[in-house]
VEXDREN-2710 file (C-alpha; in Angstrom, 1 decimal):
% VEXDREN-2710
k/r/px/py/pz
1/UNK/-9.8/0.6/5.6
2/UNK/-7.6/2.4/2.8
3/UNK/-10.8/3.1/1.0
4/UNK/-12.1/5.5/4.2
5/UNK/-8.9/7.2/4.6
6/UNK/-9.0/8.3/0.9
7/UNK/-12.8/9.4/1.2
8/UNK/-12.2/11.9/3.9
9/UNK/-12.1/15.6/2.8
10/UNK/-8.8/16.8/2.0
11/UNK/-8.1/20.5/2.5
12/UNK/-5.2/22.6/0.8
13/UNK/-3.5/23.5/3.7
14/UNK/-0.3/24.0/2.2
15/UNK/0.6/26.7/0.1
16/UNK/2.9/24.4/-1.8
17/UNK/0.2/22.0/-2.6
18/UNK/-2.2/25.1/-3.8
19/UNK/1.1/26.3/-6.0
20/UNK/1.2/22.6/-7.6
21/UNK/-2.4/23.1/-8.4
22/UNK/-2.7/26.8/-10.0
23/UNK/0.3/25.3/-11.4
24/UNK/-0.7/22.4/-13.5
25/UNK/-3.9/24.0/-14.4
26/UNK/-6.2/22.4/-12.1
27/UNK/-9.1/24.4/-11.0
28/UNK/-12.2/22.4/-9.6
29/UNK/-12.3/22.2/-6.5
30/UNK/-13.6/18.3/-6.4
31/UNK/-10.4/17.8/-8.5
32/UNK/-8.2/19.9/-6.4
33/UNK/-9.3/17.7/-3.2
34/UNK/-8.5/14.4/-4.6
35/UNK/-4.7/15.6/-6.2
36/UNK/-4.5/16.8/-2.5
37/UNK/-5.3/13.4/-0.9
38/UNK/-3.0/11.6/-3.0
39/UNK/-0.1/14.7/-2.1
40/UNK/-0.6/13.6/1.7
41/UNK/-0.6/9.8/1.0
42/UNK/2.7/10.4/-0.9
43/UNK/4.4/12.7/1.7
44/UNK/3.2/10.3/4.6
45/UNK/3.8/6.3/3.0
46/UNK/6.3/7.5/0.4
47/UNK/9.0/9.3/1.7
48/UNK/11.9/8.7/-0.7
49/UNK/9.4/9.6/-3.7
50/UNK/7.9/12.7/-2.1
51/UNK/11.3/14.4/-1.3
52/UNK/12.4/13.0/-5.2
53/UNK/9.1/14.3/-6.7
54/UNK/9.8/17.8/-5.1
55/UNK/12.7/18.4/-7.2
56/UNK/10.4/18.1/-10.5
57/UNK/8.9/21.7/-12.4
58/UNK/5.8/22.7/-9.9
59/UNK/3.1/21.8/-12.6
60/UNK/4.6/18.0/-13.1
61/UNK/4.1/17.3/-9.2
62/UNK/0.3/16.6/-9.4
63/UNK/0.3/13.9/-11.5
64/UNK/3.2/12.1/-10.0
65/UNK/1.3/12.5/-6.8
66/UNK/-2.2/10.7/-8.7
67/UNK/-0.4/8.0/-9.4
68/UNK/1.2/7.3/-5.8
69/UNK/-2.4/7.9/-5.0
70/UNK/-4.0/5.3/-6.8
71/UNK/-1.4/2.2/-6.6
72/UNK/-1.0/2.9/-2.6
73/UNK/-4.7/3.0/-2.2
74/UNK/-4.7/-0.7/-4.1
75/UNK/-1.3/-1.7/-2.1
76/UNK/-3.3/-0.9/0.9
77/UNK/-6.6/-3.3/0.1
78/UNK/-4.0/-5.8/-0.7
79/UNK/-2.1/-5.8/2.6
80/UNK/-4.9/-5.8/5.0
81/UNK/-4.1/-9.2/6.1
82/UNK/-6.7/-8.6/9.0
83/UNK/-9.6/-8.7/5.8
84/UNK/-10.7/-11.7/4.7
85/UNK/-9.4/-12.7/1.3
86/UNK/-12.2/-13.2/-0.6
87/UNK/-13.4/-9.6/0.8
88/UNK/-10.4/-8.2/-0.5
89/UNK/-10.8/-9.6/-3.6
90/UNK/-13.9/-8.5/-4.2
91/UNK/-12.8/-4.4/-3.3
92/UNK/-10.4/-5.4/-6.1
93/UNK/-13.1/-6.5/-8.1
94/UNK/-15.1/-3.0/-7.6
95/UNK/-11.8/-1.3/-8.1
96/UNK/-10.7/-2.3/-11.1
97/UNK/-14.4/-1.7/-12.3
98/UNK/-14.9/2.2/-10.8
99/UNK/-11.2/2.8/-12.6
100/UNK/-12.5/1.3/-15.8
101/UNK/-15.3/3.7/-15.6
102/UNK/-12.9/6.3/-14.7
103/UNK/-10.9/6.1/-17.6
104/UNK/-13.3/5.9/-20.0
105/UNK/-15.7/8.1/-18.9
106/UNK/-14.4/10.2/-15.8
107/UNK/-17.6/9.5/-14.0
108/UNK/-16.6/9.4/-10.3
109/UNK/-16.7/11.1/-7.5
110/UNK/-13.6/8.9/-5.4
111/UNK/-10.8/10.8/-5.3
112/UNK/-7.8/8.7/-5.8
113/UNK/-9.6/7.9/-8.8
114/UNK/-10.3/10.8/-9.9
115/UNK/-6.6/12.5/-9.7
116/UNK/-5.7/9.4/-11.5
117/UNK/-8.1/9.6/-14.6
118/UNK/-7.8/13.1/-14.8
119/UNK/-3.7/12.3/-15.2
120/UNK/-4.2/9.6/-17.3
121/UNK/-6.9/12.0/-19.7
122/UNK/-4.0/14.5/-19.5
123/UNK/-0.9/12.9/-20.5
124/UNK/-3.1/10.1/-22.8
125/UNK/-1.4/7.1/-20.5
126/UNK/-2.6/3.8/-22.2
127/UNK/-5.3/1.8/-20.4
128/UNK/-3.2/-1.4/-20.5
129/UNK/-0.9/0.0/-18.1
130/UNK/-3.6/0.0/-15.9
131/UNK/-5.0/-3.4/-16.7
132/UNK/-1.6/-4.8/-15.9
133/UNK/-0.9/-2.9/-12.4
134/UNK/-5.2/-4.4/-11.2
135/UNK/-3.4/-8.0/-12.4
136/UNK/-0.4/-8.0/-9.8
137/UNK/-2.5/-6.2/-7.5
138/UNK/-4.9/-9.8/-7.7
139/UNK/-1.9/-12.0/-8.0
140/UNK/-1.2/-11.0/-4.1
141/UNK/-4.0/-12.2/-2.8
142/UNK/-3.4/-15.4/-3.8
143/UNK/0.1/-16.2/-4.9
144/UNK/2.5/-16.5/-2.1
145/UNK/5.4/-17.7/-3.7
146/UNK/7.2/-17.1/-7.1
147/UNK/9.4/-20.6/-8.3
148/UNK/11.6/-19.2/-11.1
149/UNK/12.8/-15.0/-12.0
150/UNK/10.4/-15.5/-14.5
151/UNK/7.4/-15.6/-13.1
152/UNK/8.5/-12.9/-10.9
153/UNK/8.9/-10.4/-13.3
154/UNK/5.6/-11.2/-14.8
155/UNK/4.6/-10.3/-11.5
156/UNK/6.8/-6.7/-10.9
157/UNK/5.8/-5.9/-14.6
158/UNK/2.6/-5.1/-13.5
159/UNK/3.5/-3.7/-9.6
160/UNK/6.3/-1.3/-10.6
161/UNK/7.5/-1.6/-14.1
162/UNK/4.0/-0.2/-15.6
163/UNK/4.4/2.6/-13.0
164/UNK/8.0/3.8/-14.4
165/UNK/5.9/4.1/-18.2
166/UNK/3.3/5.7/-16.6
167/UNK/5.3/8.7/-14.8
168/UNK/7.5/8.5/-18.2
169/UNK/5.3/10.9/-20.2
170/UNK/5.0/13.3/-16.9
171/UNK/8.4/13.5/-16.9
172/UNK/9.1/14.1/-21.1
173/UNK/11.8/13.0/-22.7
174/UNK/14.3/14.7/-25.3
175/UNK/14.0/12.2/-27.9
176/UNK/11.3/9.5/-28.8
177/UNK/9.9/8.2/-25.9
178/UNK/10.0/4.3/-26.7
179/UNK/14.0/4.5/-26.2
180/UNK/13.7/5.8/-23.0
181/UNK/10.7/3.2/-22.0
182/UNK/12.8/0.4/-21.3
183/UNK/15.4/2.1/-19.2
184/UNK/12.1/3.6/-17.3
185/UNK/11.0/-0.4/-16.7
186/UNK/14.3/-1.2/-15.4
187/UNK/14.3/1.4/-12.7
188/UNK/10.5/0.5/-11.6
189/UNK/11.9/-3.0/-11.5
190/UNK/15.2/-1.7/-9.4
191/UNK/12.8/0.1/-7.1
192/UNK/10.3/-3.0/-6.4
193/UNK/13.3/-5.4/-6.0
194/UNK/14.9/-3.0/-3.5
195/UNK/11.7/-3.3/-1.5
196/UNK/11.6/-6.9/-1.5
197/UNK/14.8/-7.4/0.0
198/UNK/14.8/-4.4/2.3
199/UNK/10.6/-5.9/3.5
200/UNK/12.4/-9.8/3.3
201/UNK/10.4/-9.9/7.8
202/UNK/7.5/-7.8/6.8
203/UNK/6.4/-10.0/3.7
204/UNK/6.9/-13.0/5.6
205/UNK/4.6/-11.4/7.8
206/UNK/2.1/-11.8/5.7
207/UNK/2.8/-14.9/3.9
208/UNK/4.4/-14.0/0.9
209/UNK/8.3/-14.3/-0.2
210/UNK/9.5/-11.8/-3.3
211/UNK/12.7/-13.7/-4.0
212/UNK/12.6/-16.5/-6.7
213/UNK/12.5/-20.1/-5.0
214/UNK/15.3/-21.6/-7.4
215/UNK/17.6/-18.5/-7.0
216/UNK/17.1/-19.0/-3.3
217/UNK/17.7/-23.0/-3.4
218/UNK/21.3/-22.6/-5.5
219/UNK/22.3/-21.3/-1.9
220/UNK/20.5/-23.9/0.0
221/UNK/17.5/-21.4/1.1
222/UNK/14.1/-22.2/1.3
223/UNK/11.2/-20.2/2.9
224/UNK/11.5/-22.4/6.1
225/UNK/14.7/-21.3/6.6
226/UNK/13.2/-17.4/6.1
227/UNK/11.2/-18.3/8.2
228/UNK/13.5/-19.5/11.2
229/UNK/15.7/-16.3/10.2
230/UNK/12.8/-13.8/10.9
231/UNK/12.0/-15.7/14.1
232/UNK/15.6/-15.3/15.2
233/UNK/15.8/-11.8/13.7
234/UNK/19.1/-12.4/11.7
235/UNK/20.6/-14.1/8.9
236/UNK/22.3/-17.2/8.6
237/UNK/25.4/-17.6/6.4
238/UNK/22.8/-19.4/3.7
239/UNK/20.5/-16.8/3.7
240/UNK/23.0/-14.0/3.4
241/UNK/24.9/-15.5/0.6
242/UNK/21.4/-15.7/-1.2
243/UNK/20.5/-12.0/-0.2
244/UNK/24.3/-11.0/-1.7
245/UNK/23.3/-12.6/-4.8
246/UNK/19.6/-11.0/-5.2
247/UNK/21.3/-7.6/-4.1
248/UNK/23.4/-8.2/-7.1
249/UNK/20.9/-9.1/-9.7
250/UNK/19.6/-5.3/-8.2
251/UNK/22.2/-3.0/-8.7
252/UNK/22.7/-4.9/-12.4
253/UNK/18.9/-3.0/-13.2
254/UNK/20.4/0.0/-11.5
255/UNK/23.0/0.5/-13.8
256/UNK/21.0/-1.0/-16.8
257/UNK/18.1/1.9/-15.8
258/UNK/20.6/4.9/-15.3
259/UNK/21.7/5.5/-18.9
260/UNK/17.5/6.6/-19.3
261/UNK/17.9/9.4/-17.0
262/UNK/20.0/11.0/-20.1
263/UNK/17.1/10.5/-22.2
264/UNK/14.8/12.6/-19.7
265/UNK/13.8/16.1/-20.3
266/UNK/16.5/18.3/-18.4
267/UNK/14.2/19.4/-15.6
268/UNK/13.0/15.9/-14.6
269/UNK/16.4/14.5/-14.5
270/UNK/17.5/16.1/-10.6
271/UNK/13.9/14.1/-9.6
272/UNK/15.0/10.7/-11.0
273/UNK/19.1/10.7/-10.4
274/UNK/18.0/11.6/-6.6
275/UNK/15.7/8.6/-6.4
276/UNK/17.8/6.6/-8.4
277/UNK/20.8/7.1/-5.7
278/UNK/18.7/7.0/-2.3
279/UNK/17.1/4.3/-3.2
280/UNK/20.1/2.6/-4.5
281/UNK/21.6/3.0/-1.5
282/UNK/18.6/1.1/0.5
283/UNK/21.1/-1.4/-0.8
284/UNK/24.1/-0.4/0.3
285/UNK/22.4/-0.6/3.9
286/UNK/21.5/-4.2/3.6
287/UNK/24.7/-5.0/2.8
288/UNK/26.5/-3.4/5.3
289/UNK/23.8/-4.4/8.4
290/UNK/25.1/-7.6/6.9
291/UNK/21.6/-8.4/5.8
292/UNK/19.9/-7.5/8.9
293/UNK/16.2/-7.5/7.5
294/UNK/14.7/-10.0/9.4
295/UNK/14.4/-7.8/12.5
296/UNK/13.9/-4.0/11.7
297/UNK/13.3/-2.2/8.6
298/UNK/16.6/-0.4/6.9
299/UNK/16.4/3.3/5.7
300/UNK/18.0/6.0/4.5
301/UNK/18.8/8.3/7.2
302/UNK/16.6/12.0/7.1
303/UNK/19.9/14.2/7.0
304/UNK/21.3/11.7/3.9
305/UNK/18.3/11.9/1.9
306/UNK/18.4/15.7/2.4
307/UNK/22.0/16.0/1.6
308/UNK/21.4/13.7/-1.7
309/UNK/18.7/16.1/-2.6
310/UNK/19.7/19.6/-1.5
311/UNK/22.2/20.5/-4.7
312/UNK/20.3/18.5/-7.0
313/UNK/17.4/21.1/-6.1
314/UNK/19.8/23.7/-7.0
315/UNK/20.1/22.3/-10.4
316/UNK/16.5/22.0/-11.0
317/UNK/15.6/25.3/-10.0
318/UNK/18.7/26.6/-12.1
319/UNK/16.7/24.9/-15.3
320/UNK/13.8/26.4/-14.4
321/UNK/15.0/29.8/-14.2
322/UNK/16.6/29.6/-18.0
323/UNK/13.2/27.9/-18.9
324/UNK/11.3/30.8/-17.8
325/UNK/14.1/33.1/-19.7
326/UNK/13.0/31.8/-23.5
END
C-alpha cells in the first residue's frame, strides 16, 4: 500500500538531501525524515521533476519535494485498482481528514503530511488548494469518463493546475504574484494533459479515458475503439487523427504557460524552462511514434533530459553566485 511505503523510516543518506535540509532551515529530525521520504518518492516516480527541481536554489528543493510527496502518496491510493473501491475511498476519506488536521494544527506524526503542512505553514499556501487537489483525487474513483473539455478541466483544476499555484510562491516571482498565477495553471494543465495522452494504454488499464468524449467523437473515436487500439497495441487512422488534435489543444497551454516563466524569480526560471521543454517534448514523441501509446510508454531519453538540463544548471548556479555576492 502507498501509505506503508511512506511510513517506513527514511534516512539522510545523501549528502545532497542533508544540504537541502540545513539549507531551508529544517532542523527536527521527525521533519527532516518526512522531507526525506518525499525526496526519494520524487527521485524514484518523478523523474522529469526531480532532475527539473535540481536546478532550483538548494533551500527551495524541500518544499517542491513535500508537495510531490503528498499528491503521489494520494495518486497512489487512487491507482490501486487491486483495492476495493469503497476501501479506497474511505483512505481518502481519512486523508483528506489527517491533512485537514495537519494544516490547521500540524498535529501528525505521518510524514508525507507532515513535509506538506510544514510547506504549506511556510510559504502560507491557501487551504482551498488543497480542498480542490482531495476533490479530483475522489472524482477517480468513481468517474471514468469526462463527456465535454469542460468537465475535464474541472477535473485537472484540482489534479495539476492547483499544484502549479502551490509551487508558485516556492518559486517567487518578480512582480505580483496573481499575474503570474494563471500562466502557472496553464503549465500544470500542459503537464497533466501531456500525461494523459502519453498514459492513453495505462488509463485504459484501469478503466478510465482523460480525453473529452465529444472531442474524441468529431473524429469518429469512442472508448470502444481505445479500447480495440490498446488490444492491438496501435493506432488506427481515427484514433491518431483525434490524438493530433488533443496534442494540439496541448502545446496551445504550452505556449499560453511559457510567457509566466518571465514572471518567475531569476533563479527558479532554469527549473521551470527545463521542465517546460522535456516535458513538451513527451509530445514531440507521440507524434513522431506516430501515436504509438497503446503499447509501451514514451519517454524522454536519460542522455536528452541531461543535455536539456546540463547548461541550464550553469545558469542557475551563475545566479546563485551573484546572489551570494550582494
Amino acid at each position: 500500500m502507498p501509505n506503508r511505503e511512506l511510513r517506513r523510516p527514511a534516512r539522510e543518506t545523501s549528502p545532497a538531501a542533508r544540504r537541502e535540509l540545513d539549507a531551508a532551515g529544517i532542523h527536527d529530525p521527525a521533519l527532516r525524515a518526512a522531507y526525506t521520504r518525499c525526496r526519494a518518492l520524487n527521485a524514484e516516480h518523478g523523474r522529469t521533476y526531480f532532475l527539473a527541481t535540481r536546478l532550483l536554489p538548494t533551500a527551495d528543493r524541500p518544499a517542491v519535494h513535500a508537495l510531490y510527496g503528498f499528491a503521489r502518496w494520494a495518486d497512489d491510493i487512487v491507482d490501486d485498482t487491486t483495492t476495493p473501491t469503497d476501501t479506497r475511498e474511505r483512505e481518502l476519506h481519512q486523508l483528506d481528514a489527517a491533512l485537514h488536521r495537519a494544516l490547521h494544527h500540524r498535529a501528525t506524526d505521518h510524514p508525507a503530511l507532515a513535509a506538506v503542512a510544514d510547506t504549506a505553514h511556510r510559504y502560507r499556501l491557501p487551504t482551498t488548494l488543497f480542498t480542490d487537489f482531495m476533490r479530483s483525487m475522489r472524482m477517480d474513483l468513481r468517474i471514468t469518463e469526462y463527456p465535454t473539455r469542460a468537465a475535464l478541466d474541472d477535473y485537472v483544476h484540482g489534479s495539476a493546475g492547483v499544484i502549479g499555484l502551490q509551487v508558485l510562491p516556492v518559486l517567487g516571482t518578480t512582480g505580483p504574484r496573481e499575474h503570474a498565477a494563471p500562466h502557472a495553471a496553464a503549465l500544470g494543465f500542459a503537464f497533466q494533459l501531456t500525461n494523459f495522452l502519453r498514459d492513453v494504454g495505462e488509463d485504459l488499464d484501469r478503466g478510465r479515458v482523460y480525453l473529452p468524449a465529444d472531442e474524441l467523437a468529431a473524429f469518429g473515436v469512442d472508448t470502444d475503439r481505445l479500447h480495440w487500439c490498446r488490444r492491438t497495441g496501435r493506432p488506427d487512422a481515427p484514433v491518431r487523427r483525434a490524438l493530433s488534435d488533443q496534442v494540439a489543444r496541448t502545446r496551445a497551454l504550452y505556449r499560453s504557460a511559457e510567457p509566466g516563466i518571465a514572471l518567475l524569480h531569476p533563479a527558479a526560471r532554469p527549473c521551470v524552462r527545463t521542465a517546460h521543454l522535456l516535458y513538451g517534448e513527451i509530445l514531440d514523441l507521440i507524434v513522431e511514434s506516430g501515436y504509438q501509446v497503446f503499447g509501451h510508454r514514451l519517454a524522454v531519453p536519460t542522455s536528452r533530459r541531461l543535455g536539456v538540463a546540463a547548461p541550464r544548471m550553469l545558469t542557475a548556479l551563475t545566479t546563485r553566485a551573484l546572489r551570494s555576492r550582494r
